[in-house]
C-alpha positions in Angstrom: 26.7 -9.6 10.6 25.4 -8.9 7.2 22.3 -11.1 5.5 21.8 -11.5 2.1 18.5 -9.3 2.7 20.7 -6.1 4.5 22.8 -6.1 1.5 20.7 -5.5 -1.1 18.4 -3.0 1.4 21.4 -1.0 1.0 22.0 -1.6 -2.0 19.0 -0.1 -3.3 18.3 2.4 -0.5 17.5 5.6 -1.2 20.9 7.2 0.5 23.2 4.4 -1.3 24.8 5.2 -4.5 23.0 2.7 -6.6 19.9 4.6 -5.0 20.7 7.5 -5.5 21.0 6.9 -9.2 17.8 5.2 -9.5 15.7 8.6 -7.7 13.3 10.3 -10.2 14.8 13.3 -11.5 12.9 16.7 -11.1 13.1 19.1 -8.0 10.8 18.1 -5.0 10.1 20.2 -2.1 10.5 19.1 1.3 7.3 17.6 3.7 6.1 20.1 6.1 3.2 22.2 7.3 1.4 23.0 3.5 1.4 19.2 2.7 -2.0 17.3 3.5 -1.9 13.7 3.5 -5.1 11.5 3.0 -4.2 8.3 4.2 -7.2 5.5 3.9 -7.2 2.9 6.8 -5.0 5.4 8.8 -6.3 4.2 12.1 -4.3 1.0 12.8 -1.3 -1.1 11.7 0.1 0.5 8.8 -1.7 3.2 8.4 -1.5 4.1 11.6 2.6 4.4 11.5 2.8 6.1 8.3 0.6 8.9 9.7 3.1 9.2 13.3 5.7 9.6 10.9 3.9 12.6 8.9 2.9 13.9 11.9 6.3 14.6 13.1 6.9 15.7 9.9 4.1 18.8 10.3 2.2 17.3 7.9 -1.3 17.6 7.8 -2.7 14.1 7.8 -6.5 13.3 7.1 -7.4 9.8 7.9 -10.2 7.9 6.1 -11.4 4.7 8.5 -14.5 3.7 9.7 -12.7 3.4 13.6 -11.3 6.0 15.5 -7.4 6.1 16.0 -7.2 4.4 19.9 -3.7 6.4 20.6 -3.3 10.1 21.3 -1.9 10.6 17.3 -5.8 11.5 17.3 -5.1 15.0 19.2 -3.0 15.7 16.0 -5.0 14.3 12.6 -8.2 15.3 11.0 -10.1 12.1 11.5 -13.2 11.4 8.7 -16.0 8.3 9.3 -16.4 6.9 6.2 -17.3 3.4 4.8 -15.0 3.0 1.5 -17.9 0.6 0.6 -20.7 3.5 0.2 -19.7 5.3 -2.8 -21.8 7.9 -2.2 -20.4 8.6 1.2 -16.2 8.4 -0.1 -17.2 10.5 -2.7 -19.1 13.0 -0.1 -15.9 12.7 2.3 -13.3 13.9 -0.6 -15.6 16.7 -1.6 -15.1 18.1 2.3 -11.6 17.2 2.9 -11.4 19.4 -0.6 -13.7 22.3 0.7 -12.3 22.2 4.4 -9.0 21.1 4.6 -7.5 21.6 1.3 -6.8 19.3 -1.7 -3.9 16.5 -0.8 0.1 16.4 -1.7 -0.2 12.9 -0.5 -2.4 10.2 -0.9 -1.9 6.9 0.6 -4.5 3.8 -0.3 -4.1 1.5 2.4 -7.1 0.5 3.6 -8.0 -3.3 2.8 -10.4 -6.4 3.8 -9.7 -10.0 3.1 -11.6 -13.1 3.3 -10.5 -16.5 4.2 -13.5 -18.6 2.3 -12.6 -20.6 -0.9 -14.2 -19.1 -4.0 -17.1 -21.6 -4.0 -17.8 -20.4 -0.2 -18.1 -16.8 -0.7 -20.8 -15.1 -1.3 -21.5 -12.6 -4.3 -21.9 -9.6 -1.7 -18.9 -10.0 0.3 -17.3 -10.7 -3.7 -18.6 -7.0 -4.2 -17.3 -6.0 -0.8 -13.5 -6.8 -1.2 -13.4 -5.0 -4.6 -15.1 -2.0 -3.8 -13.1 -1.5 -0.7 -9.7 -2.5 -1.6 -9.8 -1.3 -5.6 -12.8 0.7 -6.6 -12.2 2.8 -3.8 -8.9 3.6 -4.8 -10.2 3.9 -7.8 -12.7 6.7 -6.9 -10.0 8.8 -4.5 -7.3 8.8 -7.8 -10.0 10.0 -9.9 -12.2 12.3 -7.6 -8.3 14.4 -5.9 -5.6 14.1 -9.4 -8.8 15.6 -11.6 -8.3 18.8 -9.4 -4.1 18.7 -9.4 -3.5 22.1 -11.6 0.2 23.0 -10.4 0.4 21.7 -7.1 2.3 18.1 -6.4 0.5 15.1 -5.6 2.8 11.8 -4.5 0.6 8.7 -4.7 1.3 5.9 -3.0 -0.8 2.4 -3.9 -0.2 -0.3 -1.0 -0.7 -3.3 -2.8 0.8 -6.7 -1.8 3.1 -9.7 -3.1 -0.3 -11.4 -3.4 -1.5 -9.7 -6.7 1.2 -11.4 -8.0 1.4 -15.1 -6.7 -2.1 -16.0 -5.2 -2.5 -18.3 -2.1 -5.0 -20.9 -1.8 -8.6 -19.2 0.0 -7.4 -15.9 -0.8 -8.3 -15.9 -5.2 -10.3 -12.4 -4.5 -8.3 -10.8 -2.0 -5.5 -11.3 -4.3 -7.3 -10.5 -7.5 -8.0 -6.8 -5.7 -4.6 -6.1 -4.9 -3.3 -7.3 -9.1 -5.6 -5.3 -10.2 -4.4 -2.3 -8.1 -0.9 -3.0 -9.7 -2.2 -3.1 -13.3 -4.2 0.3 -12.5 -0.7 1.4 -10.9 1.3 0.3 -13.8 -0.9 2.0 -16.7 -1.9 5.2 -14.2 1.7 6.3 -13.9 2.4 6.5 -17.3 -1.1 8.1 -18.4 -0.6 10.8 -16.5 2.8 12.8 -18.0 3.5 15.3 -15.4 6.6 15.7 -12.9 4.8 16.9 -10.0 2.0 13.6 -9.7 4.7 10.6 -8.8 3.2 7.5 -8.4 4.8 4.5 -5.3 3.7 0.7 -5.8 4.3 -1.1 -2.6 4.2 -4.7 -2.7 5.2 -6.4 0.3 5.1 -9.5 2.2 2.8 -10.4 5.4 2.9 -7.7 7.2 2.4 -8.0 11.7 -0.7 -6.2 11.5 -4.2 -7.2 12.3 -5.4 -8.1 8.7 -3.3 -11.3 8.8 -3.2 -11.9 12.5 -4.6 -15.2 11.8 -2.0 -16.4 9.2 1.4 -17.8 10.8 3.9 -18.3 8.1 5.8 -21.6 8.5 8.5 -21.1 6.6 9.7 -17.4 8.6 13.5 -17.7 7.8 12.7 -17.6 3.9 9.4 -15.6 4.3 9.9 -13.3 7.3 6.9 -11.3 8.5 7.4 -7.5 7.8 7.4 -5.0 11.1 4.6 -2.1 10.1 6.9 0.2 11.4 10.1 -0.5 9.5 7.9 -0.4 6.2 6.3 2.7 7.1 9.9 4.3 7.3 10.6 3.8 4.1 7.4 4.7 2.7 7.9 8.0 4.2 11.6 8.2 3.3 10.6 7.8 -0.8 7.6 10.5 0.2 10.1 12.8 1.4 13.0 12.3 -1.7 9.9 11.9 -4.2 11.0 8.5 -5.3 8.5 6.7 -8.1 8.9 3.1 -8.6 8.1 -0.4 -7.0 9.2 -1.1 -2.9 9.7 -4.9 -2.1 10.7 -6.6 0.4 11.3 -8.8 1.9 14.0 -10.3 -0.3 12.2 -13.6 -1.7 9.3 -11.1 -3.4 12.4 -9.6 -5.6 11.9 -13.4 -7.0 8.4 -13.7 -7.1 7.8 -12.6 -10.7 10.1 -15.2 -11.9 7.8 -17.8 -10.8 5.5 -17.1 -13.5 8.5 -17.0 -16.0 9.1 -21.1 -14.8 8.0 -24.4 -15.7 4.7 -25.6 -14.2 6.5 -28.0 -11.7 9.2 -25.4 -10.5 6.4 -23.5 -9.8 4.8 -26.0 -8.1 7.9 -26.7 -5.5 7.7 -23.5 -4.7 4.7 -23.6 -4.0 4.9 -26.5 -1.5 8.0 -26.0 -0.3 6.7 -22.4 1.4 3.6 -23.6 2.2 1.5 -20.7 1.2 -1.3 -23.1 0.5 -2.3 -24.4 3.4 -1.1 -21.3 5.4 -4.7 -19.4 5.5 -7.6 -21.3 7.8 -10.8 -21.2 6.7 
């Protein structure tokens, strides 16, 4: 039986008509052995799935974490320490993945802490914390690997969330980090002019992965938590075709923005009615 949220999956899938029509245009070259993907946070959950997928793709992936991948994918990845919090050290770690491994046809910003404390609770340091891991980081890697693009492709893929653009309560920073990932996303892909840098914005819903472990969403049927490795085949699917745009999912974050565009009590309902507010424990 068909939902409401298969239909318009194949609606806009890549391999439907509609989705076929909305592909960037411009020749792109299969994945395989002379692509290297830098994947931040690579180690678990998300990550973790996006790099089996390359793998078996005979992609080269380099993995950015602080922890070790705990499954055998390890055998098969270049696998770099480093805390996205030291400058100094993401900056060092980009210069060798450059020098040893080559310069990357795929970057994937994934990596991302959160916090749970109301504004008033947290303190200025971990404040400092969430933005330089989860945007100034990214910051640094666009800057430090699309400097050095001169002919070569580079597909760029910014894993933001539907929380940069409606913001629960005890989450204000974690969800300023991931707007302003989607503002440097939205003004980034149109700086740069060239065919062969194509820019992904993924903004999904709670995903079953260890960063919201903690968070139980009561209102499932409307809000359904996302499977790391369904997303991570599509991820790779718009990787392979060289799709640029926006991935959502599931459906109600097609509606999100609209919110905004509402009067203050519509809003409001919504608000209560899913619960988002009282959905993250300090």
């Amino acid at each position: 039986m068909f939902t409401v949220d298969t239909v318009v999956s194949l609606l806009l899938s890549p391999t439907s008509l509609i989705g076929l029509l909305l592909l960037s245009l411009g020749h792109w070259d299969n994945l395989g052995p002379d692509d290297i993907a830098l994947i931040t946070g690579g180690s678990n959950g998300l990550g973790l799935e996006i790099s089996k997928l390359l793998i078996e793709r005979h992609v080269n992936v380099v993995v950015l974490d602080k922890e070790e991948p705990n499954e055998s994918i390890k055998d098969n990845l270049h696998f770099i320490r480093c805390d996205l919090n030291d400058e100094n050290q993401l900056i060092k770690s980009i210069n060798e993945i450059k020098s040893t491994i080559g310069l990357p046809t795929i970057l994937i910003n994934n990596a991302a802490i959160r916090h749970s404390e109301t504004l008033l609770d947290l303190s200025y340091t971990k404040i400092k914390d969430l933005f330089q891991v989860n945007t100034l980081a990214q910051v640094i890697l666009l800057k430090e690997i699309i400097k050095d693009i001169k002919g070569s492709r580079l597909y760029v893929v910014t894993m933001a969330s539907i929380l940069g653009l409606v913001s629960p309560s005890h989450l204000s920073i974690y969800s300023a980090t991931k707007a302003a990932i989607i503002s440097l996303h939205d003004s980034l892909s149109h700086e740069i002019q060239n065919d062969q840098i194509r820019f992904l914005l993924a903004t999904p819903g709670q995903l079953d992965t260890r960063l919201f472990s903690d968070v139980k969403p009561p209102r499932q049927f409307f809000a359904p938590v996302i499977h790391a490795q369904d997303l991570a085949v599509q991820i790779v699917e718009k990787i392979e075709l060289g799709e640029r745009g926006t991935l959502h999912g599931p459906l109600y974050t097609y509606f999100i923005p609209i919110l905004r565009m509402l009067p203050y009590s519509f809003g409001e309902f919504a608000r209560v009615f899913s619960q988002m507010d009282t959905s993250v424990k300090t």
